[in-house]
N, C-alpha and C positions, 0 to 999 in steps of 0.2 A: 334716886328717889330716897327722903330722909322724910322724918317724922315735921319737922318745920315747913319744907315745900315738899309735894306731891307733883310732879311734871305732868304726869298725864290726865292727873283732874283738871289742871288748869291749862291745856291743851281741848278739854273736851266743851270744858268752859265756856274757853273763848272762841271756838267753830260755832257750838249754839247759840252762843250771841251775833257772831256771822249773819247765822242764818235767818234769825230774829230781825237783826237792821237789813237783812235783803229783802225779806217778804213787808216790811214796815215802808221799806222805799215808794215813793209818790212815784206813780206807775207817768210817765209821759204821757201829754194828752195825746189823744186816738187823733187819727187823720184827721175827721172831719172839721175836730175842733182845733188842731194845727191849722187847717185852710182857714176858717173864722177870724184865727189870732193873726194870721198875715195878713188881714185888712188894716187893722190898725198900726201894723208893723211888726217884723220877725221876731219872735219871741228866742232867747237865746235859749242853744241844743245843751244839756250838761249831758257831760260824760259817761260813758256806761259805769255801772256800778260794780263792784268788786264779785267775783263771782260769775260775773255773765258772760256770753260769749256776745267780742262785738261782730259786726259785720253784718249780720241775723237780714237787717232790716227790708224792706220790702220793695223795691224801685220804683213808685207808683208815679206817674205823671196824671197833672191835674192841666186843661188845657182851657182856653175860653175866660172870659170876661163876666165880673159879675154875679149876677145869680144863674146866666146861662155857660156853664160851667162842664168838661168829659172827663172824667176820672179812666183812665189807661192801666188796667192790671198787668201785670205777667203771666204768661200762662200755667207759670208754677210757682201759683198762690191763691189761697183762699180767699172771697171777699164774700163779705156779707151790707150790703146795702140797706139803711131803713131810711124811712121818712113819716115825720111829723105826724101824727094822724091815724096813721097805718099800724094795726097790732103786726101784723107779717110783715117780713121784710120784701122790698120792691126786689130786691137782687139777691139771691145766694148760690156759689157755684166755685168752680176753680176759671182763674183767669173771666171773669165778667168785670167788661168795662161795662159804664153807664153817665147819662147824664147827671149835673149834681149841682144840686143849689143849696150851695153851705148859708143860707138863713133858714132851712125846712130838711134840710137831709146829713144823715151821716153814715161813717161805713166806717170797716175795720178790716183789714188784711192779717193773714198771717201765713208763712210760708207752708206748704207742700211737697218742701223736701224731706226726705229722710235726716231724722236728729240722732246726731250720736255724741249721746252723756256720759264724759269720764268720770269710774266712781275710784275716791280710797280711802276705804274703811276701815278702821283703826280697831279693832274686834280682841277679843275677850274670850280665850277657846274653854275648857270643861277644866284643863290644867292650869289656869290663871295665869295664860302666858298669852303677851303681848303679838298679835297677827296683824301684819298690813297686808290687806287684801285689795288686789287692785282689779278693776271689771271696768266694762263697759255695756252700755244698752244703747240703743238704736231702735225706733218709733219714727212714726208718723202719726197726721191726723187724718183718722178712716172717716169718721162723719163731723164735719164742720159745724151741722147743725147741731149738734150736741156740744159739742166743746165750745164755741162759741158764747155758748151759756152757761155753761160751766168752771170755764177757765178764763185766766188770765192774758188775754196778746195785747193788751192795752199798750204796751212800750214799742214807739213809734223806731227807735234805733235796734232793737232785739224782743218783737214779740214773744217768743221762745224763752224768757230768762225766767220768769216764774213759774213756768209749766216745769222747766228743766230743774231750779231749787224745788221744788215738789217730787219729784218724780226721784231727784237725788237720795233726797230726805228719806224717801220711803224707804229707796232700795238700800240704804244705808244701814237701817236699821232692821232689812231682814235679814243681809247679809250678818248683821251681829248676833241676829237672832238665831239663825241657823250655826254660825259659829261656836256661840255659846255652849251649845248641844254635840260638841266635837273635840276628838283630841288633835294634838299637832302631828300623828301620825297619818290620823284620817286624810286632815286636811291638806295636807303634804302628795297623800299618796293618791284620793281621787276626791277630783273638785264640782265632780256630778251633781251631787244631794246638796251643794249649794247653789248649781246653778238654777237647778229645778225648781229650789225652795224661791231661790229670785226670781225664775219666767211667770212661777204660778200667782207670787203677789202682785207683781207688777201690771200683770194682766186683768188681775180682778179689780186693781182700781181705776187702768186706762179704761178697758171695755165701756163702765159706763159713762166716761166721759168724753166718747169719742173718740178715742185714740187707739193705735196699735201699734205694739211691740213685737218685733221684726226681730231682733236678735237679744241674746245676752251671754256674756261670755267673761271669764275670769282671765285674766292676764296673768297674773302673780300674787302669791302667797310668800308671805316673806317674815321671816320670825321676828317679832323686834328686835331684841336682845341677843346680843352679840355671844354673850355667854353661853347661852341656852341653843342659838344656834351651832356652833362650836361643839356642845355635850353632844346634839345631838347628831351630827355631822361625824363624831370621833369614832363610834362604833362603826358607822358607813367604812367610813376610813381605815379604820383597823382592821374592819373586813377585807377591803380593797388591798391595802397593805401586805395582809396574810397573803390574801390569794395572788397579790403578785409575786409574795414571796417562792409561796408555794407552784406558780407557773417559773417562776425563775430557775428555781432547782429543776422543774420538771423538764425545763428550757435544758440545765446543765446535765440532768439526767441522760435527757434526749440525744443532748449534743457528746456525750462520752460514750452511751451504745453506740450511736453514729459512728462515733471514732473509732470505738473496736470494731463495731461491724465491720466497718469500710478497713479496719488493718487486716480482720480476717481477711475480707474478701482479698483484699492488696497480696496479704500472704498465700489466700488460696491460689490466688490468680498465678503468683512468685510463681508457687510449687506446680501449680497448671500448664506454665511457661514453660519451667526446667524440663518438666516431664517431655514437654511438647516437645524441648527442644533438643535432649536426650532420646528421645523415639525418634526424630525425627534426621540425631546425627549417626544411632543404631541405622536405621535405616537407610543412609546416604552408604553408613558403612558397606549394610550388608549389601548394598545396589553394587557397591564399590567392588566389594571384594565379589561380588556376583559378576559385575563388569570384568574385572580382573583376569575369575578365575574362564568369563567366555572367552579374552583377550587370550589369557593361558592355553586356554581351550584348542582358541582357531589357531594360535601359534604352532603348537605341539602338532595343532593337524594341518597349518601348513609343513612342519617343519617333518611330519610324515609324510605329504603331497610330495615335499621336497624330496625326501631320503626314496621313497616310492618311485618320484621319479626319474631322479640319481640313480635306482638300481636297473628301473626300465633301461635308463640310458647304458650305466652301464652294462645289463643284460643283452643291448642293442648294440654296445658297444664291442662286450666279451664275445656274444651273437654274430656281430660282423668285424670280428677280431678272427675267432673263430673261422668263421667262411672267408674271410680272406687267409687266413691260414690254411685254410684244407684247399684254398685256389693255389695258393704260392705252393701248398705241399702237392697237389695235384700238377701244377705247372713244373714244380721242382721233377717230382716225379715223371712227370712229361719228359721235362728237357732232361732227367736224367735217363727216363726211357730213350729218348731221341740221343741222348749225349749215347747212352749204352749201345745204342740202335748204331748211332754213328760209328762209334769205338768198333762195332763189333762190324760194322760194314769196310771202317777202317782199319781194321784187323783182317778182315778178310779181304781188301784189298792189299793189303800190307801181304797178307799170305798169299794172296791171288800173284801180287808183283813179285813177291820175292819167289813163288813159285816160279812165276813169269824169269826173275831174275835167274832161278836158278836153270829154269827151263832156256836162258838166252845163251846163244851159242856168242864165241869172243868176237867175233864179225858182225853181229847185231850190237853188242859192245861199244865198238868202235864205231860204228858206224853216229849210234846215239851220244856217242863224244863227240863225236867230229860235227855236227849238227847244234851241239851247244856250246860249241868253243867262243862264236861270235857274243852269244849272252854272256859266257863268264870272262872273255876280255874285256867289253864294256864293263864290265861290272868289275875287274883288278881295278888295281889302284896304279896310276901312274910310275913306271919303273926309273928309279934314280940311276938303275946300275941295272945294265943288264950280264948273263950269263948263256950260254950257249950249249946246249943240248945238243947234240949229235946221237944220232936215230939213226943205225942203220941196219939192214938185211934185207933180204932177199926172197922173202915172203914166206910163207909156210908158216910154222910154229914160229920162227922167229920174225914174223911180222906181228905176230901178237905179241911175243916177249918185248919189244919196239913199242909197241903202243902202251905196254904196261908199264914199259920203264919210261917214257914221256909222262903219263898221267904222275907217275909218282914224283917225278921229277917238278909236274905241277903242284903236287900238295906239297911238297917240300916248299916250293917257293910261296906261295901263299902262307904259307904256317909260317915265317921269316915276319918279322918285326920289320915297317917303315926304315 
């Protein structure tokens, strides 16, 4: 914007002149008089005009020949029916079809839907800074009989385009108007007190024309100016900035207690371990050496069972070492009483014989020689050589000196070497 052009005066300019040649527009002729002009032949349709919304138009069917002629509404649409003559209309309603003699009657339609008008108003806040404000409204027509006389549905292709340029116009300029009255913080931050300031104009001027308004609602608030939005963006930002800075450290803060906590804990845990696992090898120890010192234990007391029962045994043994010794000394003694007993029976037969012996006269002698001679021949030894003894007397003494000199003469020869 420079001192030679002004952009946004000649932007505002040329929308009022818009809107100027919208509402200056030769409204199409109304139904009635559309069926009239296709008597003489189709009068050519021109194009909707800048600004309107096409499509709007009404689907009306006209049926019949003539002046005996049925007009077909939809049933979401308004018609109003008059005839020649008649101050009231013959027809008023939604969806009324009726007969229709286009040389005495006409009618006009306009739709019964819900209209929704997009606004963007180009506004002017308290700080002389550029606002595109963008809204919408949404109406209907509440009483036809009123609007109908009051407004505009004359356009056979978009009855709605004047009502809508009207309704625009207004809201346009209370939204500036309410703008005006406001900073760009306001306006930014709540967009209430201009919706409000919209529902409550909009309504005072439909009400008495029939109509009503169903919603109003702002879409977007948008700074012109690049610049200004940018200045005023930068503090946001630099708030934002900080605080992420400052969540950032809090982040790296967070995240290095973290880390020492969790070494602590790591290290507690370490030292919790060792401990654990230092008590745990005391413990094995002491089980160990406790196991050990039972093993030591039962050892020592088998190995006193053992020594205990080593001395039983050998007590059992000394014990029947003992009693067999005092049997063998007892027997000893036995058989040496019996040997004694013997000795001294054969001592005194020893004495009894040799008393015997001496008590034997040389004739008993002899006689027990001569009776053992045949034992002790068998029992000499085979003679290689013999020698001859001669024995003689005549009995008395000298039969015994005989016999004593033969027995001698025996031991002699026996005592003789083979």
């Amino acid at each position: 914007m420079n001192e030679s052009s002004n952009s946004y005066l000649n932007e505002v300019m040329q929308q009022q002149a818009d809107v100027v040649q919208e509402l200056k527009k030769s409204a199409r002729p109304s139904a009635g008089m559309a069926l009239r002009q296709q008597v003489g032949g189709s009068p050519a349709r021109p194009s909707p005009s800048k600004g309107s919304v096409s499509g709007n138009g009404v689907d009306v069917r006209v049926t019949g020949l003539w002046r005996f002629q049925t007009v077909l509404v939809p049933p979401n649409a308004w018609v109003v029916h008059t005839r020649r003559g008649h101050a009231e209309p013959l027809h008023l309603g939604l969806g009324v079809s009726f007969s229709f003699d286009p040389y005495r009657d006409s009618f006009l339609v306009a739709p019964a839907t819900m209209q929704t008008l997009a606004i963007n108003a180009k506004c002017i806040c308290s700080e002389r800074q550029g606002i595109l404000v963008q809204a919408y409204v949404q109406w209907i027509v509440d009483d036809f009989k009123a609007a109908y006389q009051k407004l505009d549905f004359s356009d056979v292709d978009d009855p709605m385009r004047i009502v809508n340029v009207q309704l625009r116009e207004q809201a346009e300029a209370s939204i500036k108007d309410k703008v005006a009255s406001m900073s760009i913080d306001e306006i930014l931050a709540d967009k209430r007190p201009i919706i409000d300031e919209l529902t409550s104009r909009l309504r005072g001027v439909a009400e008495g024309q029939g109509l009503k308004i169903v919603q109003v609602q702002i879409k977007e608030a948008v700074v012109s100016s690049t610049t200004v939005w940018e200045t005023l963006q930068k503090p946001f930002r630099e708030e934002k900035a900080r605080l992420a800075r400052i969540a950032e450290l809090d982040r790296q803060r967070a995240i290095q207690q973290r880390e020492v906590l969790d070494s602590n804990d790591a290290e507690r845990a370490r030292i919790a371990a060792d401990n654990e696992t230092a008590r745990m090898r005391r413990a094995q120890e002491v089980e160990l050496a406790r196991s050990r010192g039972e093993l030591e234990e039962t050892r020592v007391k088998a190995e006193l069972l053992q020594i205990e029962a080593q001395q039983r045994l050998d007590a059992a043994r000394a014990d029947a070492e003992l009693v067999a010794a005092d049997k063998a000394l007892v027997h000893k003694q036995r058989e040496h009483d019996a040997a004694v007993a013997r000795e001294r029976t054969s001592l005194g037969l020893e004495i009894e014989r040799r008393q015997m012996e001496n008590d034997v006269s040389v004739a008993r002698l002899d006689e027990l020689l001569v009776r053992s001679l045949p034992a002790v021949a068998a029992a000499l030894p085979r003679a290689t050589k013999s020698e001859v003894v001669s024995i003689s007397g005549d009995g008395g003494n000298e039969g015994v000196v005989a016999v004593a000199a033969l027995v001698k003469g025996l031991r002699a020869l026996l005592a003789k070497p083979d």
